[in-house]
PyMOL Python script that loads the backbone (N, CA, C, O; Angstrom):
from pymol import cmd

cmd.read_pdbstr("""\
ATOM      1  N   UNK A   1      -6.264 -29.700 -29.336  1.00  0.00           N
ATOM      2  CA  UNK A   1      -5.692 -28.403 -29.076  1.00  0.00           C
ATOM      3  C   UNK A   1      -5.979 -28.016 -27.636  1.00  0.00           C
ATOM      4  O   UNK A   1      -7.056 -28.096 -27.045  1.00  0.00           O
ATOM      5  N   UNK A   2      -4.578 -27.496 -27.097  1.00  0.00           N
ATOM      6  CA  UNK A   2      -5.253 -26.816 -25.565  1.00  0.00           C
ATOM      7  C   UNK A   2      -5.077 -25.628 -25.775  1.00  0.00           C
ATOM      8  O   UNK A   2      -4.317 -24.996 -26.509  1.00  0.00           O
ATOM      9  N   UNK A   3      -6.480 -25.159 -24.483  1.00  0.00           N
ATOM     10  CA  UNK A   3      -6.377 -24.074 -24.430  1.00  0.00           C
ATOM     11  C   UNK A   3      -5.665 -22.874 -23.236  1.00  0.00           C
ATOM     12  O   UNK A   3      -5.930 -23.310 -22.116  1.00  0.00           O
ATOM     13  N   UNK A   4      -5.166 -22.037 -23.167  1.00  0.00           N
ATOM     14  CA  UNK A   4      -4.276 -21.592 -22.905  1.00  0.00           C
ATOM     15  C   UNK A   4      -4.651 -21.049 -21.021  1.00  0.00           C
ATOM     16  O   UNK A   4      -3.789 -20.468 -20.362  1.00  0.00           O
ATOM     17  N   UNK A   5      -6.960 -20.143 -21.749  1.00  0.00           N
ATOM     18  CA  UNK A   5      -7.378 -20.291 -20.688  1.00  0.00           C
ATOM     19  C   UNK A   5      -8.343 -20.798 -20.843  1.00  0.00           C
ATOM     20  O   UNK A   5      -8.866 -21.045 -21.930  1.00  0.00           O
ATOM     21  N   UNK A   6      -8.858 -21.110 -19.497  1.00  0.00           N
ATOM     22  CA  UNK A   6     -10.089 -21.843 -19.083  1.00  0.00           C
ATOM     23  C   UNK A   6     -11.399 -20.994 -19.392  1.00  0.00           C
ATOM     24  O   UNK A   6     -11.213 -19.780 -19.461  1.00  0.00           O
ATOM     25  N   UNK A   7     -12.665 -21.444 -19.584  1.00  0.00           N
ATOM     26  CA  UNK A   7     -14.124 -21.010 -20.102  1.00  0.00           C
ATOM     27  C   UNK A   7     -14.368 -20.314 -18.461  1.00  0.00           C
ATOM     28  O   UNK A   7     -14.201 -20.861 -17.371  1.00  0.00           O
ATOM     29  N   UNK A   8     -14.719 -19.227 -18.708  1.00  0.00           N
ATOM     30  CA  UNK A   8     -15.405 -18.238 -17.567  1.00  0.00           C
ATOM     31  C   UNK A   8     -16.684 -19.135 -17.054  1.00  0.00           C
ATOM     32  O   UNK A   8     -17.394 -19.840 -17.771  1.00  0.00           O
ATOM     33  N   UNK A   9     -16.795 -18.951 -15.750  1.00  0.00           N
ATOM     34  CA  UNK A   9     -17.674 -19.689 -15.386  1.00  0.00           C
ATOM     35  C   UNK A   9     -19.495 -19.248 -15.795  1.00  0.00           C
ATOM     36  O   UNK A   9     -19.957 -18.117 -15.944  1.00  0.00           O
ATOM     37  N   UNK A  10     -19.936 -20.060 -15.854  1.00  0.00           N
ATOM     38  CA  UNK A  10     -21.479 -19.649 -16.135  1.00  0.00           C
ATOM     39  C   UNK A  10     -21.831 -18.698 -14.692  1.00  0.00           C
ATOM     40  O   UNK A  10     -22.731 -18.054 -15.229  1.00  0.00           O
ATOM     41  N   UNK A  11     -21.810 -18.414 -13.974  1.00  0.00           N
ATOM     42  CA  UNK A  11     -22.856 -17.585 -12.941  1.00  0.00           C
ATOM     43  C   UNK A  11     -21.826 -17.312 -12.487  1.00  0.00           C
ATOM     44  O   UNK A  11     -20.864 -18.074 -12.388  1.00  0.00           O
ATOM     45  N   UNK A  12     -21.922 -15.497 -11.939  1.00  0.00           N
ATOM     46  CA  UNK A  12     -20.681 -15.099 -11.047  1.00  0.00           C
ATOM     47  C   UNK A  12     -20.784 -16.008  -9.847  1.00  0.00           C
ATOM     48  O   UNK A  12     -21.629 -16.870  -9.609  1.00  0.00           O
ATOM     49  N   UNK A  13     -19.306 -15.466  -8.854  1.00  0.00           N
ATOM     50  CA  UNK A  13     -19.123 -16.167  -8.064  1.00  0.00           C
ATOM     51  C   UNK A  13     -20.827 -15.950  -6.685  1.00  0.00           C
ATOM     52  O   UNK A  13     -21.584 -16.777  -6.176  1.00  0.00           O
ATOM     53  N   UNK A  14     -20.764 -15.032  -6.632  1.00  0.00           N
ATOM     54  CA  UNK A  14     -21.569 -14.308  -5.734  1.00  0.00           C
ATOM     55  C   UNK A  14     -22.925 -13.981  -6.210  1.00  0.00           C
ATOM     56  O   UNK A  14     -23.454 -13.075  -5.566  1.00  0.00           O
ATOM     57  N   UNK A  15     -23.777 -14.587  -7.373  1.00  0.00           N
ATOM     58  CA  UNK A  15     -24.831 -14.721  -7.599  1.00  0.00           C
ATOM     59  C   UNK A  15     -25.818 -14.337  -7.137  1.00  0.00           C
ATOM     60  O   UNK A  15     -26.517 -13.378  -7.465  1.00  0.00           O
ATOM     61  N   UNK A  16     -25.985 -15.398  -5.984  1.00  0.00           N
ATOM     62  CA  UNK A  16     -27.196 -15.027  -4.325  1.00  0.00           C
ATOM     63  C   UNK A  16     -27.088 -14.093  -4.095  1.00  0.00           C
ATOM     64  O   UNK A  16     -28.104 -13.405  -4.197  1.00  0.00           O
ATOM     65  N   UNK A  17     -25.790 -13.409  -3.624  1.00  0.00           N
ATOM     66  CA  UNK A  17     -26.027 -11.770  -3.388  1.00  0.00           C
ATOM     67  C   UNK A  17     -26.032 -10.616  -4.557  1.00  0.00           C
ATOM     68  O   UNK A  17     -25.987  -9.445  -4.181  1.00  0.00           O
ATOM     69  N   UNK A  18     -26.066 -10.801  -5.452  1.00  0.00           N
ATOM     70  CA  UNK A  18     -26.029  -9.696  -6.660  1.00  0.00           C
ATOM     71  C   UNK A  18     -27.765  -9.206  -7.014  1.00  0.00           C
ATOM     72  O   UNK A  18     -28.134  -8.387  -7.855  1.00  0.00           O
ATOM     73  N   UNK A  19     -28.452  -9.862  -6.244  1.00  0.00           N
ATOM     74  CA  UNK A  19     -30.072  -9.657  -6.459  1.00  0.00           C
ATOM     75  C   UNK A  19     -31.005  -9.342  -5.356  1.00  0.00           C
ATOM     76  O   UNK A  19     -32.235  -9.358  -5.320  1.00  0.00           O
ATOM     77  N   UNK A  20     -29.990  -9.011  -4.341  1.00  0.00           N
ATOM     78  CA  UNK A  20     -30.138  -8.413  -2.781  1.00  0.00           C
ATOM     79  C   UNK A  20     -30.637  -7.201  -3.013  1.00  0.00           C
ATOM     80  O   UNK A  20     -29.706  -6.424  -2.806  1.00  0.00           O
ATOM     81  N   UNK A  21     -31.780  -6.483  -3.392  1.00  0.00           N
ATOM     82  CA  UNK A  21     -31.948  -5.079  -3.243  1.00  0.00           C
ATOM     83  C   UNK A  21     -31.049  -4.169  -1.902  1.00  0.00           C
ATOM     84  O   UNK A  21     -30.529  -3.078  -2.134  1.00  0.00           O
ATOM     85  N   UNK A  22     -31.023  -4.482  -1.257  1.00  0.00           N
ATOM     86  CA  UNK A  22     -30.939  -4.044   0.295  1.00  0.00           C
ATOM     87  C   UNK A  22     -29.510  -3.559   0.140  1.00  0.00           C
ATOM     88  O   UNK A  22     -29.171  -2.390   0.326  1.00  0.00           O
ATOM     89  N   UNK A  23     -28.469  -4.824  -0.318  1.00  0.00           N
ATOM     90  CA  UNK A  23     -27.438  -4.526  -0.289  1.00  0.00           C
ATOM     91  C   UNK A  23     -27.297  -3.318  -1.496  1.00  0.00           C
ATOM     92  O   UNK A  23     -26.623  -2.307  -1.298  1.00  0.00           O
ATOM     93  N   UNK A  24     -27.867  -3.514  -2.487  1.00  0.00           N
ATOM     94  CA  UNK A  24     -27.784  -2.482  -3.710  1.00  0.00           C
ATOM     95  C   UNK A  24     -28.119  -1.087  -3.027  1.00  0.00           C
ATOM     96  O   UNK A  24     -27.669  -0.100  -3.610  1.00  0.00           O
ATOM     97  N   UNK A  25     -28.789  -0.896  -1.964  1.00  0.00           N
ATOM     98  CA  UNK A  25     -29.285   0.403  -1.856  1.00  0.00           C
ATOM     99  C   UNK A  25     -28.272   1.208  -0.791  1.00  0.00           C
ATOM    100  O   UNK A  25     -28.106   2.423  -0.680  1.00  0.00           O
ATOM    101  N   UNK A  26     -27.604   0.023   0.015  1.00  0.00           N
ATOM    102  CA  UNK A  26     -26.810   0.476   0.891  1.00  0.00           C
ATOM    103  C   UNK A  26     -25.659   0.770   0.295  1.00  0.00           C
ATOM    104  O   UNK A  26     -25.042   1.501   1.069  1.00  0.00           O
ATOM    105  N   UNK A  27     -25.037   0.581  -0.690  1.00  0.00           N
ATOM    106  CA  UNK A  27     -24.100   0.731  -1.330  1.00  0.00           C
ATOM    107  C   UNK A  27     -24.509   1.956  -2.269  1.00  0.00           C
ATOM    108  O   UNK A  27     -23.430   2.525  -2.434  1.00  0.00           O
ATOM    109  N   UNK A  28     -25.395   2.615  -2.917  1.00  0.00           N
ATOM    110  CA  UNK A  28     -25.506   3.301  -3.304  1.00  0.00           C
ATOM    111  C   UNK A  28     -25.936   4.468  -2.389  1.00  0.00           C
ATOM    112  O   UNK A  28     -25.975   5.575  -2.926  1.00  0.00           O
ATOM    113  N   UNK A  29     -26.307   4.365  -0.910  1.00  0.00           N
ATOM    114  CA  UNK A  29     -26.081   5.499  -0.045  1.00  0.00           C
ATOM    115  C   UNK A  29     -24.917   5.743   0.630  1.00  0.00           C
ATOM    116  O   UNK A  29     -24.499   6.808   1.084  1.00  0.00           O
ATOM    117  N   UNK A  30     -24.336   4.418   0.654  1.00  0.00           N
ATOM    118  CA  UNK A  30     -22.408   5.096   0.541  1.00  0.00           C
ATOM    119  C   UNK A  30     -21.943   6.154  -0.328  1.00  0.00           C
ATOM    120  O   UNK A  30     -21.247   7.121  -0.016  1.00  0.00           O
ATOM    121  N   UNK A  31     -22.345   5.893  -1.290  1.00  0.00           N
ATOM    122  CA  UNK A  31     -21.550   5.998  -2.364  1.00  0.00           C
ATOM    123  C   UNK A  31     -21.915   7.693  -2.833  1.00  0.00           C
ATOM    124  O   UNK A  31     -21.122   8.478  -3.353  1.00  0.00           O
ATOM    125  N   UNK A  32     -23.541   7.983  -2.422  1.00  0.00           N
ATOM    126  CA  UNK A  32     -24.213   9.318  -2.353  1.00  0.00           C
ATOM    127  C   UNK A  32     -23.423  10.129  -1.311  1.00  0.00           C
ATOM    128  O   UNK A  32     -22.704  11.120  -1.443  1.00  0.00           O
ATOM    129  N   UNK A  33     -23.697   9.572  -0.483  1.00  0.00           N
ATOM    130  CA  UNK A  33     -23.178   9.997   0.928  1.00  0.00           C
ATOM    131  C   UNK A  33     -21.262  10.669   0.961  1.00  0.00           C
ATOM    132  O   UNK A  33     -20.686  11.609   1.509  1.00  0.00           O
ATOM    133  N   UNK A  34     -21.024   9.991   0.411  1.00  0.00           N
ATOM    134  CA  UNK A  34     -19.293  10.160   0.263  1.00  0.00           C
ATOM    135  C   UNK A  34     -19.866  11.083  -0.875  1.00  0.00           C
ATOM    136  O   UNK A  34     -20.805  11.656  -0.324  1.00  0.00           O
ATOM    137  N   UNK A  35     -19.805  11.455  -1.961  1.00  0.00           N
ATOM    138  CA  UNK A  35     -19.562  11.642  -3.274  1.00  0.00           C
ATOM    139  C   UNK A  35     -20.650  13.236  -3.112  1.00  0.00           C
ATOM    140  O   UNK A  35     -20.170  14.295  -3.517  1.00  0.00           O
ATOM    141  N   UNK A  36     -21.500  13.221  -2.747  1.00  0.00           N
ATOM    142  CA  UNK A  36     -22.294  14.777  -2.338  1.00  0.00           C
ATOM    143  C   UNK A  36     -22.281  15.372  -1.006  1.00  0.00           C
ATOM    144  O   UNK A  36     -22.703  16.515  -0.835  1.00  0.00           O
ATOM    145  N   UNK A  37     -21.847  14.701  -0.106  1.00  0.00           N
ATOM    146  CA  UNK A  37     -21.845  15.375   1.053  1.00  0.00           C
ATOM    147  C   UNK A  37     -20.233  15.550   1.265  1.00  0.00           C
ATOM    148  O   UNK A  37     -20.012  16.028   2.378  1.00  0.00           O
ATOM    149  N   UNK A  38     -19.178  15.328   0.597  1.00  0.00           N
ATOM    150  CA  UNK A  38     -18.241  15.848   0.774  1.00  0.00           C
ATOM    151  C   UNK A  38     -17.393  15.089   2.040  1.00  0.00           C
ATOM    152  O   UNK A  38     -16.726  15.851   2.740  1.00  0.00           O
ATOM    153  N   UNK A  39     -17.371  13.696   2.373  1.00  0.00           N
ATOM    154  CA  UNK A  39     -17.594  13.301   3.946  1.00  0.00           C
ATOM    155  C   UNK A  39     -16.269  12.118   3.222  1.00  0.00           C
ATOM    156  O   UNK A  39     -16.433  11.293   2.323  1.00  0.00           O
ATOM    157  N   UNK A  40     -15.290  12.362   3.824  1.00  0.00           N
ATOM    158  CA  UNK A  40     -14.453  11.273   3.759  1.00  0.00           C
ATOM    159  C   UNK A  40     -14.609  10.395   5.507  1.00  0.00           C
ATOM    160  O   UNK A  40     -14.816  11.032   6.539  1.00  0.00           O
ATOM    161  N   UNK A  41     -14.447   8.846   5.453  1.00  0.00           N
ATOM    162  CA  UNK A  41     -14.398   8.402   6.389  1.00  0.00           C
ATOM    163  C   UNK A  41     -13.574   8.333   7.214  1.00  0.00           C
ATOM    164  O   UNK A  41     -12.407   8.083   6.911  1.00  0.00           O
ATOM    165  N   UNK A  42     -13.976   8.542   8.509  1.00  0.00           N
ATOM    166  CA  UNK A  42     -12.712   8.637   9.310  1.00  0.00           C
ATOM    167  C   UNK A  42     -11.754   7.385   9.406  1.00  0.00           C
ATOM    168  O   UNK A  42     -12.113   6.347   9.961  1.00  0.00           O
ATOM    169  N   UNK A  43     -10.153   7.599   8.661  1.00  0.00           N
ATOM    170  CA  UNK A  43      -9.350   6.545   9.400  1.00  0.00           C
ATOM    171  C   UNK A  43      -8.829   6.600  10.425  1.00  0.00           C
ATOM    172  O   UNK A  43      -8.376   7.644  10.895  1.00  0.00           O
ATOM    173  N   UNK A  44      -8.781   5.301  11.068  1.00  0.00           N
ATOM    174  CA  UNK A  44      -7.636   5.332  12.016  1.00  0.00           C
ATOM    175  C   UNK A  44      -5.938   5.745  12.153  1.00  0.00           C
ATOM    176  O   UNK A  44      -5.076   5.632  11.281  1.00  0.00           O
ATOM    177  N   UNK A  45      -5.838   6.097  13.121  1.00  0.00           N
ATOM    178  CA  UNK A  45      -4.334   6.300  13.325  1.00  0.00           C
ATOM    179  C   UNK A  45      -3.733   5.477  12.707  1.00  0.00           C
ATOM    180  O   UNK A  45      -2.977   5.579  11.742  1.00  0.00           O
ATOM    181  N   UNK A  46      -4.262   4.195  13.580  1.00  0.00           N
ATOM    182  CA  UNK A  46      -3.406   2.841  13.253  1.00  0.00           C
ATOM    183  C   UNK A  46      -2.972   2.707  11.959  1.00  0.00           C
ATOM    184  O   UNK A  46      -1.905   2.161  11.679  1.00  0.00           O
ATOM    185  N   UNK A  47      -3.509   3.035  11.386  1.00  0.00           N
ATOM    186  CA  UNK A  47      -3.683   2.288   9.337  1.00  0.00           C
ATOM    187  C   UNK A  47      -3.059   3.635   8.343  1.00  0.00           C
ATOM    188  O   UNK A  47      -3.016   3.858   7.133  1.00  0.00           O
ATOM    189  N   UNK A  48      -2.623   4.355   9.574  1.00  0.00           N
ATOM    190  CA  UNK A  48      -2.001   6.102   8.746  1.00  0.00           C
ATOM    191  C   UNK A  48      -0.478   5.087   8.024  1.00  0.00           C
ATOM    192  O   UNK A  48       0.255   4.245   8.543  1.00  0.00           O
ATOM    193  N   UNK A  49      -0.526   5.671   6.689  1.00  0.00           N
ATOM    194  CA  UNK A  49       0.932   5.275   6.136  1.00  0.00           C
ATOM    195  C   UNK A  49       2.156   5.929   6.973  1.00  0.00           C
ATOM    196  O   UNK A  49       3.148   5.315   7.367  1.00  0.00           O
ATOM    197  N   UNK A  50       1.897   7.200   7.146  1.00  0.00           N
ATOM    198  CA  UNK A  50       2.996   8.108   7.867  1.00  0.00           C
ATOM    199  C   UNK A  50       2.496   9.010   8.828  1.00  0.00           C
ATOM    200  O   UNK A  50       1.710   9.915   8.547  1.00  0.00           O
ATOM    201  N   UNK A  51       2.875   8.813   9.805  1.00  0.00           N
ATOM    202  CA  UNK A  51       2.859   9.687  10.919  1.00  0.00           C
ATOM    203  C   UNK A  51       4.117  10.260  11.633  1.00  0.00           C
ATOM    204  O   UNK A  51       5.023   9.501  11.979  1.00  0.00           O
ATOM    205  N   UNK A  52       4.184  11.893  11.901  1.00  0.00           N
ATOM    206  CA  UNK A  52       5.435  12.956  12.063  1.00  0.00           C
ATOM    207  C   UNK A  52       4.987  12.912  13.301  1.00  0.00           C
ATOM    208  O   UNK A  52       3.854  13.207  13.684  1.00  0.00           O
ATOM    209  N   UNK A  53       6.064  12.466  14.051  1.00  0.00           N
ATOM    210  CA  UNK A  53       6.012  12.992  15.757  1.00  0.00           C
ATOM    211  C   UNK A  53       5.683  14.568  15.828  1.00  0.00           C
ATOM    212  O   UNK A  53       5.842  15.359  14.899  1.00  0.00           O
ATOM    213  N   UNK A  54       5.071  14.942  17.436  1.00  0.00           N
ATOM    214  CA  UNK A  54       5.491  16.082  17.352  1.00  0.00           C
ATOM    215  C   UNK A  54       6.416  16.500  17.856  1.00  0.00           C
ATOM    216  O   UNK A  54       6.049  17.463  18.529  1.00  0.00           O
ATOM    217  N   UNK A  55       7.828  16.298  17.976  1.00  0.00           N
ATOM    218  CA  UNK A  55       8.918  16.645  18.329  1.00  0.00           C
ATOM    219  C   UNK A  55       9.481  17.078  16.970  1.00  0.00           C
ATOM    220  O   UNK A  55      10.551  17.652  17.176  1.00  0.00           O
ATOM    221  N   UNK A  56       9.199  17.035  15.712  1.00  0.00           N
ATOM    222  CA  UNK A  56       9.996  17.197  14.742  1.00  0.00           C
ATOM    223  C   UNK A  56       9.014  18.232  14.152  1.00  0.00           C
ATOM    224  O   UNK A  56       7.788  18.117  14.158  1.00  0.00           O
ATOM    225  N   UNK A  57       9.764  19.318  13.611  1.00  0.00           N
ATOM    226  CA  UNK A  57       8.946  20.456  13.172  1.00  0.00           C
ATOM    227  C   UNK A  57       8.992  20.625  11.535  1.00  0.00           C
ATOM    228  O   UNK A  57       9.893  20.303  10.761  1.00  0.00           O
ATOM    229  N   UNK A  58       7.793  21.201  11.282  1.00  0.00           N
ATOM    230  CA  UNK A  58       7.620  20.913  10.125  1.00  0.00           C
ATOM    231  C   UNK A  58       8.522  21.033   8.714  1.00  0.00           C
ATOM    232  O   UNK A  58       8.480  20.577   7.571  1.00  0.00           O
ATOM    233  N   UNK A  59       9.486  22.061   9.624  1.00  0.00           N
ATOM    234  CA  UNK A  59      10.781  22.477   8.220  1.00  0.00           C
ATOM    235  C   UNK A  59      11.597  21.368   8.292  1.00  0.00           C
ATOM    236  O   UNK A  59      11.504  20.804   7.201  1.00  0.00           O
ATOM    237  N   UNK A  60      12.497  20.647   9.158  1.00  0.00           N
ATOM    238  CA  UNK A  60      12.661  19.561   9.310  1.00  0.00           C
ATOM    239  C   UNK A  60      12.366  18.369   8.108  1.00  0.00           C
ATOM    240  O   UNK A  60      13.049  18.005   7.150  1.00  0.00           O
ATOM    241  N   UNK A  61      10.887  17.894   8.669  1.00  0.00           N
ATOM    242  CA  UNK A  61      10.107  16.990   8.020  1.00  0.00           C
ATOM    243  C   UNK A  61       9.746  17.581   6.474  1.00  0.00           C
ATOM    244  O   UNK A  61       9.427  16.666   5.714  1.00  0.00           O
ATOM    245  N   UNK A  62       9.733  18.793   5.918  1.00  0.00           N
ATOM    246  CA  UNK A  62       9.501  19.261   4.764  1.00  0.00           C
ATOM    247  C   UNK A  62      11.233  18.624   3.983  1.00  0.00           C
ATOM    248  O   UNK A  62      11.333  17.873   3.013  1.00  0.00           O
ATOM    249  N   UNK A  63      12.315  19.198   4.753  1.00  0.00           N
ATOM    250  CA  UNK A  63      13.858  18.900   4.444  1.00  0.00           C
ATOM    251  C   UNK A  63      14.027  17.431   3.630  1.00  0.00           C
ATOM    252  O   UNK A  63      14.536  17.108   2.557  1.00  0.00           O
ATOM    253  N   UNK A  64      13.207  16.589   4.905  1.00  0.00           N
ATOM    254  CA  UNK A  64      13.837  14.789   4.958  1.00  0.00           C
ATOM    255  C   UNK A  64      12.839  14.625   2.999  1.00  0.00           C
ATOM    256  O   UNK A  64      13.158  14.215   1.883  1.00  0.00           O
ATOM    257  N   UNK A  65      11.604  15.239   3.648  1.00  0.00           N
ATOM    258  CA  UNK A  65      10.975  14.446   2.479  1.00  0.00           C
ATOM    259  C   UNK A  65      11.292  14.971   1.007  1.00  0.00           C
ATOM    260  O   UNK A  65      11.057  14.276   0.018  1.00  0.00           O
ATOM    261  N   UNK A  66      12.013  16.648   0.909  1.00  0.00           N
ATOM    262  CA  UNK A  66      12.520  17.136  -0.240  1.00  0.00           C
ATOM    263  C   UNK A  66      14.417  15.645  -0.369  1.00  0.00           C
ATOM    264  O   UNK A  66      14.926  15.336  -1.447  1.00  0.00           O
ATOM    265  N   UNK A  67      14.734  15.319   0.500  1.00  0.00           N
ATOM    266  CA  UNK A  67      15.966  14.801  -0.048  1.00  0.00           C
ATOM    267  C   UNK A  67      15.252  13.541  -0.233  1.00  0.00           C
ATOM    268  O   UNK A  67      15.862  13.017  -1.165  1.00  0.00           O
ATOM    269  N   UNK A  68      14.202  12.658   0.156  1.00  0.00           N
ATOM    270  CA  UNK A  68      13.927  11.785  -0.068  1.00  0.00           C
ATOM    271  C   UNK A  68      13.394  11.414  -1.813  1.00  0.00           C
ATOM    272  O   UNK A  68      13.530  10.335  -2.389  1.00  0.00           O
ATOM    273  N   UNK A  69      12.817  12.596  -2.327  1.00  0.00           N
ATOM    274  CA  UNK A  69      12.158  12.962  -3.665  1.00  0.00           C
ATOM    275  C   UNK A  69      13.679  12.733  -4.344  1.00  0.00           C
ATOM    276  O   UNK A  69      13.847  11.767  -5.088  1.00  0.00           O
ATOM    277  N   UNK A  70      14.543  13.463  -4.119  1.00  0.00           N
ATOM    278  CA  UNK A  70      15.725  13.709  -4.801  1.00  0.00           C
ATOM    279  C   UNK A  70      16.305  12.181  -5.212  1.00  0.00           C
ATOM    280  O   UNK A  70      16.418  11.671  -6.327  1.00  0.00           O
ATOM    281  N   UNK A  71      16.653  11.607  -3.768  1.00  0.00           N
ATOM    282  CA  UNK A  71      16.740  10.584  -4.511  1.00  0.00           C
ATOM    283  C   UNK A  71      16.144   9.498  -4.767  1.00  0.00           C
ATOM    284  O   UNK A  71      16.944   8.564  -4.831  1.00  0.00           O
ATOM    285  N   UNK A  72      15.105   9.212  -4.940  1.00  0.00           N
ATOM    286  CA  UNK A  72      13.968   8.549  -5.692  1.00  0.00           C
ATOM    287  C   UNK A  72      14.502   9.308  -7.376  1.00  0.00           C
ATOM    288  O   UNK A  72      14.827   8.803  -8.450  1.00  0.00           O
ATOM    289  N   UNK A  73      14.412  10.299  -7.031  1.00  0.00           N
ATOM    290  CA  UNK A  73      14.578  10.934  -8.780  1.00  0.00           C
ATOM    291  C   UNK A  73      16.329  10.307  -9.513  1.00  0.00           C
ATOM    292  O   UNK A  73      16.615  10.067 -10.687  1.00  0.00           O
ATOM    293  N   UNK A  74      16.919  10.238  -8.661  1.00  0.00           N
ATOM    294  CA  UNK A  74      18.068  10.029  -8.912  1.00  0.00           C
ATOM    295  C   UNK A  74      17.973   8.747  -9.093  1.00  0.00           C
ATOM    296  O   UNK A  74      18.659   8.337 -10.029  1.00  0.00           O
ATOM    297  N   UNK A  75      17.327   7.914  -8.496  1.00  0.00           N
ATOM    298  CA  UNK A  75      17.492   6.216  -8.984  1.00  0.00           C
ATOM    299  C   UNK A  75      16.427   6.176  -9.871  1.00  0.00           C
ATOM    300  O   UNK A  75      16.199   4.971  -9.983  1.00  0.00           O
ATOM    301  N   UNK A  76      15.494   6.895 -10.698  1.00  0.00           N
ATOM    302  CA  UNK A  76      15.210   6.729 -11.463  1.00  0.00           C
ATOM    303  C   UNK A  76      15.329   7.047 -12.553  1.00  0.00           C
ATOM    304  O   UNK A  76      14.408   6.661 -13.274  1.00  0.00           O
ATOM    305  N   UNK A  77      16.119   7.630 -13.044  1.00  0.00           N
ATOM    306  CA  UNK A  77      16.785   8.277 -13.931  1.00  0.00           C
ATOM    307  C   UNK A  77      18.100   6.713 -13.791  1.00  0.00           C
ATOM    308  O   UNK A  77      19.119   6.700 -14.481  1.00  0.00           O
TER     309      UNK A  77
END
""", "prot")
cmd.dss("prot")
cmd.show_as("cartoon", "prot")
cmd.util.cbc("prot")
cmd.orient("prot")
């Protein structure tokens, strides 16, 4: 008989590091740090999904993105 999937491996991939205190602690002062201090990280411009010139004013850009909803709604339906 085969089987369809394969046997999970005995030891995660990343083993050596799963017993790193150091890394455990730094990750859990991320994780404090974001989550009680209220602190989102700064992104870059670069990596922004959308960015509005400022030549285009905000009623404008409110307009494009109300007809854009519309039809999204319309091809989904």
């Amino acid at each position: 008989m085969k089987k369809i999937t394969p046997d999970p491996p005995v030891l995660p991939l990343d083993a050596a590091d799963s017993n790193n205190p150091l890394l455990d602690r730094a990750a859990t002062d991320r994780a404090l740090n974001y989550y009680l201090q209220n602190h989102k990280p700064v992104r870059p411009m670069g990596t922004a999904m959308l960015a509005i010139p400022h030549s285009v004013n905000s009623e404008a850009a409110l307009a494009q993105a109300s007809d854009l909803l519309r039809c999204a709604g319309a091809c989904a339906n």
